[in-house]
MDTraj code that builds the backbone (N, CA, C; nanometers):
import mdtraj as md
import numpy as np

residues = "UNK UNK UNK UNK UNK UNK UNK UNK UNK UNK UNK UNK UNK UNK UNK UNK UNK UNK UNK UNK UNK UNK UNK UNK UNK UNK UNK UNK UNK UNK UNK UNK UNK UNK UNK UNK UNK UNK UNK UNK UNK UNK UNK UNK UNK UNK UNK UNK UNK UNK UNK UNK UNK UNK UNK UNK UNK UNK UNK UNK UNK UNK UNK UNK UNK UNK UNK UNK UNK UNK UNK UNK UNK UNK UNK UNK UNK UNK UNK UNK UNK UNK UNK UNK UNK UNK UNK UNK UNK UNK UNK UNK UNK UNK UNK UNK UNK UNK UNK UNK UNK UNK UNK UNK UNK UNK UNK UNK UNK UNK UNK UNK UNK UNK UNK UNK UNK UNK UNK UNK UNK UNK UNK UNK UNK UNK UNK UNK UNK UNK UNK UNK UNK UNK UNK UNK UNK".split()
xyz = np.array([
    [-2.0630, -1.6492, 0.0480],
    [-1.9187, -1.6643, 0.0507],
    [-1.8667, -1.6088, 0.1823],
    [-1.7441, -1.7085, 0.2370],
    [-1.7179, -1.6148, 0.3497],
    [-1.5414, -1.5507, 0.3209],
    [-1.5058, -1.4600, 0.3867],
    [-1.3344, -1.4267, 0.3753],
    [-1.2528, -1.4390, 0.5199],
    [-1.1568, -1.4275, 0.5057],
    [-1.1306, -1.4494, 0.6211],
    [-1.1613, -1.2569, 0.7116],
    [-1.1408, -1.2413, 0.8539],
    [-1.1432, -1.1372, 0.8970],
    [-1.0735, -1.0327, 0.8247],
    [-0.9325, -1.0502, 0.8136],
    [-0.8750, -0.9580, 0.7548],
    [-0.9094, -0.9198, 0.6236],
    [-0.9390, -1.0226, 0.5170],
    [-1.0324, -0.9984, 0.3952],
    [-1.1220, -0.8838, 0.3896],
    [-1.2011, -0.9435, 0.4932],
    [-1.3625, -0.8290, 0.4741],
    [-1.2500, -0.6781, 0.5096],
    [-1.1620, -0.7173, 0.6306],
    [-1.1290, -0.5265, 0.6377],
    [-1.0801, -0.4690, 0.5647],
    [-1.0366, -0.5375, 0.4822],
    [-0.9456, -0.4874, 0.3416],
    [-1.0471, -0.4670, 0.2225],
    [-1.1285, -0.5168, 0.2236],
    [-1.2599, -0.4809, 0.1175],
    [-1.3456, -0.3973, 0.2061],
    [-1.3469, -0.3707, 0.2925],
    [-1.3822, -0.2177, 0.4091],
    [-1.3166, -0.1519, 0.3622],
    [-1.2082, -0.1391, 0.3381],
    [-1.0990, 0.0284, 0.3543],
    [-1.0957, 0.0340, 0.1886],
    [-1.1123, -0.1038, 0.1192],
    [-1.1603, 0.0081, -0.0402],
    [-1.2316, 0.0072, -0.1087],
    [-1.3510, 0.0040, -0.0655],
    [-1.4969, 0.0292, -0.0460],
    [-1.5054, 0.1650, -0.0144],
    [-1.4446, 0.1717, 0.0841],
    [-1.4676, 0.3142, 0.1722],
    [-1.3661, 0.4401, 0.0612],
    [-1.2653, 0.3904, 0.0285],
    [-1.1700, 0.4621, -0.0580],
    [-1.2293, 0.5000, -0.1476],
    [-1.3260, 0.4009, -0.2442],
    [-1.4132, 0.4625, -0.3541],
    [-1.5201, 0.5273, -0.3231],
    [-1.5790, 0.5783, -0.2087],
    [-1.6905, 0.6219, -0.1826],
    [-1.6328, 0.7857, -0.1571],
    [-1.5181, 0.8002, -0.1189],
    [-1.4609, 0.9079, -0.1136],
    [-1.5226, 1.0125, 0.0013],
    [-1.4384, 1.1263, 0.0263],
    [-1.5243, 1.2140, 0.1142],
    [-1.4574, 1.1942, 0.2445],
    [-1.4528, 1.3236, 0.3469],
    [-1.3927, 1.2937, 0.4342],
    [-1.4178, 1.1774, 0.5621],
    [-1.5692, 1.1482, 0.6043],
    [-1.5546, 1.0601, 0.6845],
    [-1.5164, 0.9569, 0.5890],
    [-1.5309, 0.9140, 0.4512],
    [-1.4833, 0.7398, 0.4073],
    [-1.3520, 0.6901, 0.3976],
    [-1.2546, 0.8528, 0.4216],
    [-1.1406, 0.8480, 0.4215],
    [-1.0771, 0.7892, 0.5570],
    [-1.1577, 0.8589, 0.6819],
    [-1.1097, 0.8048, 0.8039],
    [-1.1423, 0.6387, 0.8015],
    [-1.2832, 0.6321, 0.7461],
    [-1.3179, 0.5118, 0.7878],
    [-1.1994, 0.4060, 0.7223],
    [-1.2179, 0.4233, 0.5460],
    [-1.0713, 0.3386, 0.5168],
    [-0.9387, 0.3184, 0.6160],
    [-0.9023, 0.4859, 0.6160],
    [-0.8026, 0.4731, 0.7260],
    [-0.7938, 0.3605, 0.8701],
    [-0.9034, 0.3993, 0.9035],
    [-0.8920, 0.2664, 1.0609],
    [-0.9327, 0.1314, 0.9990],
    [-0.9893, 0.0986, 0.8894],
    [-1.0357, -0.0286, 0.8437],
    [-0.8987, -0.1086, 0.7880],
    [-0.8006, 0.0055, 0.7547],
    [-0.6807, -0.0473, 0.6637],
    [-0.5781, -0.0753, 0.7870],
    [-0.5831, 0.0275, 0.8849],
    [-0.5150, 0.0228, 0.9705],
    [-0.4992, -0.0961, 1.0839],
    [-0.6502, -0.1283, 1.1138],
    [-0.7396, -0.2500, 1.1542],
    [-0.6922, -0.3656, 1.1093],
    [-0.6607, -0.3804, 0.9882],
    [-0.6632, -0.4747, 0.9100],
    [-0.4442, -0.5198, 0.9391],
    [-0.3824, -0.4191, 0.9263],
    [-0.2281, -0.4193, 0.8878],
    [-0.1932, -0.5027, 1.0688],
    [-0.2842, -0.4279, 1.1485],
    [-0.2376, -0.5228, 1.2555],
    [-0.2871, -0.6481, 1.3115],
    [-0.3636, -0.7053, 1.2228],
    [-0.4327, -0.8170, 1.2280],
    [-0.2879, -0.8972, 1.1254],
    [-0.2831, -0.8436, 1.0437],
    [-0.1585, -0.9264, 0.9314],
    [-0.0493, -0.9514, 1.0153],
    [0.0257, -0.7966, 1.1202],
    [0.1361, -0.7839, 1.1721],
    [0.1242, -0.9205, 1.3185],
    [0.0353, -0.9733, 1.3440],
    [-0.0056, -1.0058, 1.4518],
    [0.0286, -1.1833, 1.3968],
    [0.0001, -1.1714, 1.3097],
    [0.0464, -1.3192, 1.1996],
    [0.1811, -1.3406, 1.2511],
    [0.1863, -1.4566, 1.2703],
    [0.3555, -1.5718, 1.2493],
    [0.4566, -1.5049, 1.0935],
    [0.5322, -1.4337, 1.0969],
    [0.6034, -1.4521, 0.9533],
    [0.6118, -1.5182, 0.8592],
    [0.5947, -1.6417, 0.8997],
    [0.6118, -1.7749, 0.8268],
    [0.4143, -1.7931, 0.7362],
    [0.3393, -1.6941, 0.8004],
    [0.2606, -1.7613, 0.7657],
    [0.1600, -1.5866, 0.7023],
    [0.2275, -1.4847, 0.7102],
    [0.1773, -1.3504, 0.6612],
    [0.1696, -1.3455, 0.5242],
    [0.0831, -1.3290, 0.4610],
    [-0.0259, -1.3112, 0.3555],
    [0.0625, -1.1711, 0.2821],
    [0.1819, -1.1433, 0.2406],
    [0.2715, -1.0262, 0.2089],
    [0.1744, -0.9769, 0.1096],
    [0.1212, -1.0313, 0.0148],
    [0.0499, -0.9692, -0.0863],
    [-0.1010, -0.9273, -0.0441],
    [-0.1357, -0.9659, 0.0349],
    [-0.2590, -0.8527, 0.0538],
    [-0.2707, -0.7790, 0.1580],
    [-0.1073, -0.7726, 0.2605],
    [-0.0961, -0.7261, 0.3308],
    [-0.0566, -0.5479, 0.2738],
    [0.0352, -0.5780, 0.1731],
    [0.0432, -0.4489, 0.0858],
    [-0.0647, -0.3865, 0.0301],
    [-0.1422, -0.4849, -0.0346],
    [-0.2709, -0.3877, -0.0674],
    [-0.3492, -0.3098, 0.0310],
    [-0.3556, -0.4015, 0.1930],
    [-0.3915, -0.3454, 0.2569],
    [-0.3105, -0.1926, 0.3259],
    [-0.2000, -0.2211, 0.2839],
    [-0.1096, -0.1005, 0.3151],
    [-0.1102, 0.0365, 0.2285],
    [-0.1413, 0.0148, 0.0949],
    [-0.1831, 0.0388, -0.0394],
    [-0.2988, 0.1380, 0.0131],
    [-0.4536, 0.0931, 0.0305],
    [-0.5089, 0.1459, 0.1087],
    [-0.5195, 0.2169, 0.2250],
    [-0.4235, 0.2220, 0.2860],
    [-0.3822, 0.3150, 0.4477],
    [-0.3361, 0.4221, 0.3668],
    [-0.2053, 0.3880, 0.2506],
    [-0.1402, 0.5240, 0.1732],
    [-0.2397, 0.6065, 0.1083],
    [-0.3235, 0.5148, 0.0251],
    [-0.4576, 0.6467, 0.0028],
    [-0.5295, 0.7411, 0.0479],
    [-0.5642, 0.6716, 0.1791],
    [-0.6656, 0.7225, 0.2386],
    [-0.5546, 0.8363, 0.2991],
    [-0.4129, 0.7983, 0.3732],
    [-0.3272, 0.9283, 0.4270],
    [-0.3353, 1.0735, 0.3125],
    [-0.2947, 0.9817, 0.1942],
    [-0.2766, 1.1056, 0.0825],
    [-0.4152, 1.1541, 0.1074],
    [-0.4955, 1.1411, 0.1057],
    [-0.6209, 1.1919, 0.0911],
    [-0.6429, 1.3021, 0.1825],
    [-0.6409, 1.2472, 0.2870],
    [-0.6053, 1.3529, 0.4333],
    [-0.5408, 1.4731, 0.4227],
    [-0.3784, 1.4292, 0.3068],
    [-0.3296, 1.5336, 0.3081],
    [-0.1998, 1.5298, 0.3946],
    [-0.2260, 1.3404, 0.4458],
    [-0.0882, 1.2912, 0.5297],
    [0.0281, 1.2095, 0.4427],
    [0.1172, 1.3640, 0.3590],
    [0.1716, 1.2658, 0.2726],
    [0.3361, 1.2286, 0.3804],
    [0.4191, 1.2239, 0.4764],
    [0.4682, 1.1787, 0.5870],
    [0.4138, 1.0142, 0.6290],
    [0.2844, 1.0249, 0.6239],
    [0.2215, 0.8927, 0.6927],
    [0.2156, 0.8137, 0.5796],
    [0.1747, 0.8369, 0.4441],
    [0.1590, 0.7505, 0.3198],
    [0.3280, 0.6991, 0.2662],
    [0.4151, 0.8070, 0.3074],
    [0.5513, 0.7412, 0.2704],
    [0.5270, 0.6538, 0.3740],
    [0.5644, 0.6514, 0.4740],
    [0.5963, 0.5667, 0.5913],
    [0.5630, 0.4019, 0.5520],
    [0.4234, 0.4130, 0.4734],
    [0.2991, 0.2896, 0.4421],
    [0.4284, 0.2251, 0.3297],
    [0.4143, 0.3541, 0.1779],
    [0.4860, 0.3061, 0.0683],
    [0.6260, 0.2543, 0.0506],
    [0.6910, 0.3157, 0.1564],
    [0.8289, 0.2797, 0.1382],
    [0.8192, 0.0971, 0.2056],
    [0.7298, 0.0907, 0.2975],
    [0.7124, -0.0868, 0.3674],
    [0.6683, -0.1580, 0.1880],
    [0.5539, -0.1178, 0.1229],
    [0.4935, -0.1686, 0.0137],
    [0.6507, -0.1953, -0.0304],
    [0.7108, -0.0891, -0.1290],
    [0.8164, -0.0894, -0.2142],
    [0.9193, -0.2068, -0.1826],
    [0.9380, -0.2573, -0.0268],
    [1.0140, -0.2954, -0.0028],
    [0.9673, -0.4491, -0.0125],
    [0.8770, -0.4751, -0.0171],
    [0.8004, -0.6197, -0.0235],
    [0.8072, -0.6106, -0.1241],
    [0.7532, -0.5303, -0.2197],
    [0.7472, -0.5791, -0.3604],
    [0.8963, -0.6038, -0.4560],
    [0.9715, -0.5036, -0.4129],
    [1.1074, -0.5635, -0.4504],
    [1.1728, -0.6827, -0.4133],
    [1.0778, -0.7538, -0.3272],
    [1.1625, -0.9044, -0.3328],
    [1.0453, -0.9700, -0.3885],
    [0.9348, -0.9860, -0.3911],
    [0.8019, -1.0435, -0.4466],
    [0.7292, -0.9228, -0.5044],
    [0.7227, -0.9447, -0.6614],
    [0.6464, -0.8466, -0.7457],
    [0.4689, -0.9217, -0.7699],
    [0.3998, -0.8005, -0.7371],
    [0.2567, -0.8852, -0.7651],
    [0.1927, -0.7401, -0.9056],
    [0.1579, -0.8485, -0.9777],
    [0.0177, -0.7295, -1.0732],
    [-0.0176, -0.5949, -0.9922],
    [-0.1166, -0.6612, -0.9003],
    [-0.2033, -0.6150, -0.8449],
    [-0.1571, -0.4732, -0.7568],
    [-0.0442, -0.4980, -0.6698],
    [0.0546, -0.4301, -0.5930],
    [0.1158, -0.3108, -0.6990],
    [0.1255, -0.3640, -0.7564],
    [0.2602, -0.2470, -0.8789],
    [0.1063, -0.1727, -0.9792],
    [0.0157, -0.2450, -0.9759],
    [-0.1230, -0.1416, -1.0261],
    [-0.1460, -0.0211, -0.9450],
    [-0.1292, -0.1066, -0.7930],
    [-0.1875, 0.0477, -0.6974],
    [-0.0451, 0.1263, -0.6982],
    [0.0664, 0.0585, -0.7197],
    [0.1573, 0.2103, -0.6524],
    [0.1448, 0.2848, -0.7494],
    [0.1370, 0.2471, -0.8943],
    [0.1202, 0.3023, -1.0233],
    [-0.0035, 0.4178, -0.9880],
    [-0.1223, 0.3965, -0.9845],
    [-0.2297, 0.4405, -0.8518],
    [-0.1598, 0.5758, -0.7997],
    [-0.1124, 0.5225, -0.6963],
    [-0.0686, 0.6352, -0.5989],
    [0.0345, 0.7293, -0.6488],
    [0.0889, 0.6976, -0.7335],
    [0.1911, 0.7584, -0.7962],
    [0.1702, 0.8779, -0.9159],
    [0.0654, 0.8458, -0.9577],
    [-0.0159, 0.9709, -1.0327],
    [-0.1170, 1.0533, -0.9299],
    [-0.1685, 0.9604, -0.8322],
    [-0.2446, 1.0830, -0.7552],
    [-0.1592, 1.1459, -0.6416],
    [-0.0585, 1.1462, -0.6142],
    [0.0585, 1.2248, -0.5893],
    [0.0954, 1.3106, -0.6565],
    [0.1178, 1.2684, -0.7864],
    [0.1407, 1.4500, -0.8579],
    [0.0726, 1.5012, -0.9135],
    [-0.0917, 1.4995, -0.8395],
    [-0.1800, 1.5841, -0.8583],
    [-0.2337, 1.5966, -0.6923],
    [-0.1489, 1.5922, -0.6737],
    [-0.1804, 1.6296, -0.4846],
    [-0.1186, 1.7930, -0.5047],
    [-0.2186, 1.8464, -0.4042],
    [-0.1632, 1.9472, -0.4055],
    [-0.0464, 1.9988, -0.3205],
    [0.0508, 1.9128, -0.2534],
    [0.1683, 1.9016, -0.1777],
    [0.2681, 1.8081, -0.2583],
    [0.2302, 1.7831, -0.3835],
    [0.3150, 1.7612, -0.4592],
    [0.4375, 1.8480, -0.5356],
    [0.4847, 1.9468, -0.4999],
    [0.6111, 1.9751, -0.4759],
    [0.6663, 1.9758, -0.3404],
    [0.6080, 1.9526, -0.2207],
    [0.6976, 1.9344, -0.1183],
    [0.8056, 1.7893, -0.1477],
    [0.9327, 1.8162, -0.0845],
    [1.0475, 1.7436, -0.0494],
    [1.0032, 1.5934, -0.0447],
    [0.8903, 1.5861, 0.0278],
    [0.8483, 1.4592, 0.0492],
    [0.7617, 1.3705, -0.0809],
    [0.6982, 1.4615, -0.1372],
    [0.6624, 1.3822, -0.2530],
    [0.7313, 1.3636, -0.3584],
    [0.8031, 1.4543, -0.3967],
    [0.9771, 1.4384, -0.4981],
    [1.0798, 1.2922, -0.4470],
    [1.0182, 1.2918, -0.3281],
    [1.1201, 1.1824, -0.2895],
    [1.0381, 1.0172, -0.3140],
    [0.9125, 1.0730, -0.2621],
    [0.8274, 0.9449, -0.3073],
    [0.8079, 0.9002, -0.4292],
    [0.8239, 0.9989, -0.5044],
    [0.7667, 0.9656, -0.6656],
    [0.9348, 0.9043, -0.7001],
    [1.0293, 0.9598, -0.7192],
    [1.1778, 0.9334, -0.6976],
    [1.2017, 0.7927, -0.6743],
    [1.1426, 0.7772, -0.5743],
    [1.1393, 0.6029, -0.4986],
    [1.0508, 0.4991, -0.5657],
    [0.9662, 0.5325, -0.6219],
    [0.8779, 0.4462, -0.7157],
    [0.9076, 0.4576, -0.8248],
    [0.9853, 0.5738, -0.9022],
    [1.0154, 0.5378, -1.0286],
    [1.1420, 0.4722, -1.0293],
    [1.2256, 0.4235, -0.9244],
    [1.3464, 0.3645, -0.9307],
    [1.3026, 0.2202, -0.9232],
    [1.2031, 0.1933, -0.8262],
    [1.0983, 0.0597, -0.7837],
    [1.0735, 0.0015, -0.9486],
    [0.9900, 0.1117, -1.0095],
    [0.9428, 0.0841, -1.1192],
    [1.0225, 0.0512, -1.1995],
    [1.1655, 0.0835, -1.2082],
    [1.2497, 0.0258, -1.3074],
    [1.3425, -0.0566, -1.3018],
    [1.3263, -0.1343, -1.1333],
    [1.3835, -0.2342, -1.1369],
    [1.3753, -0.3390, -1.1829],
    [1.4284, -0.4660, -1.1886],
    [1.3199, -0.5727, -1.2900],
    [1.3165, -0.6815, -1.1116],
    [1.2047, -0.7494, -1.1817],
    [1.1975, -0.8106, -1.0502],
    [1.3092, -0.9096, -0.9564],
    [1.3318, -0.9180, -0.7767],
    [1.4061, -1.0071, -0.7864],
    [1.3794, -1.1653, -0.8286],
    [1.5260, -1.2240, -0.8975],
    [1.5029, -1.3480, -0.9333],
    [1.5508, -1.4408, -0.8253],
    [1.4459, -1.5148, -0.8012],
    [1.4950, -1.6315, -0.7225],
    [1.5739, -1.7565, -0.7080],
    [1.6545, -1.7503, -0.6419],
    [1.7805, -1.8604, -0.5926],
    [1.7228, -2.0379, -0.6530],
    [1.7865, -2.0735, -0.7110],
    [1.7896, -2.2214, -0.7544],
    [1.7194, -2.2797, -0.6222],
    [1.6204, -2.3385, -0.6134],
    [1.5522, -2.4027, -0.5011],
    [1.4257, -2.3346, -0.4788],
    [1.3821, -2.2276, -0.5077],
    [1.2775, -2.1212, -0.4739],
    [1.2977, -2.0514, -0.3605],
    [1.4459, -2.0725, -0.3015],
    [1.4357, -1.9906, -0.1665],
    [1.5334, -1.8181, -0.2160],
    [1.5122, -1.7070, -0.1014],
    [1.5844, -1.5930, -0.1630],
    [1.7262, -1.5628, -0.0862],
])
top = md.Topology()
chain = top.add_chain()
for i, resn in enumerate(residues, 1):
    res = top.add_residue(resn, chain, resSeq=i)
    for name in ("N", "CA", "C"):
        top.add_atom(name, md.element.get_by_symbol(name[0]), res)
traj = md.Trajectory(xyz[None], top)
């Protein structure tokens, strides 16, 4: 089977995420990172939003992991914002994901993770947007 480039780097960075440990964390990190500017580098018209988040999904892990929870908002608040106009399974599995291993981070009472968790449980209780008569938004 083949994927496209950005595919394989995105099955790099969570590959590497489940293997855990500090170098698999960097490695995810540049594989996810690798990967977001290969998407960003895309035509708009033609960017892959849903596995561009997962791939973003993966950058936020691997930051939390680090201990870069500053850099994982930065990732989640882009996710949150895609997914509130296009809701995917898959997407709202990982923030769900990140959202419990946040408040078992151990910088989970800083300002910044009160605000993240804050921001996903408002995400979480929005209902999805509905789309305009025609399929356009």
């Amino acid at each position: 089977m083949a994927f496209p480039v950005e595919k394989q780097l995105f099955y790099s960075s969570s590959t590497h995420l489940w293997l855990a440990g500090t170098q698999h964390l960097s490695d995810a990190e540049a594989r996810a990172d690798e990967d977001l500017d290969m998407f960003q580098s895309t035509p708009p018209e033609q960017q892959r939003l849903g596995e561009m988040s997962l791939a973003r999904m993966d950058l936020v892990m691997a930051r939390l992991g680090r201990g870069d929870i500053d850099g994982a908002a930065t990732q989640i608040h882009a996710v949150l914002g895609v997914s509130a106009r296009r809701r995917s399974e898959s997407v709202d599995r990982r923030i769900g994901h990140f959202s419990r291993q946040l408040s078992l981070h151990l910088g989970a009472g800083a300002p910044a993770a009160i605000g993240l968790r804050e921001a996903i449980i408002a995400h979480q209780e929005r209902m999805p947007a509905q789309l305009a008569p025609g399929g356009s938004q």
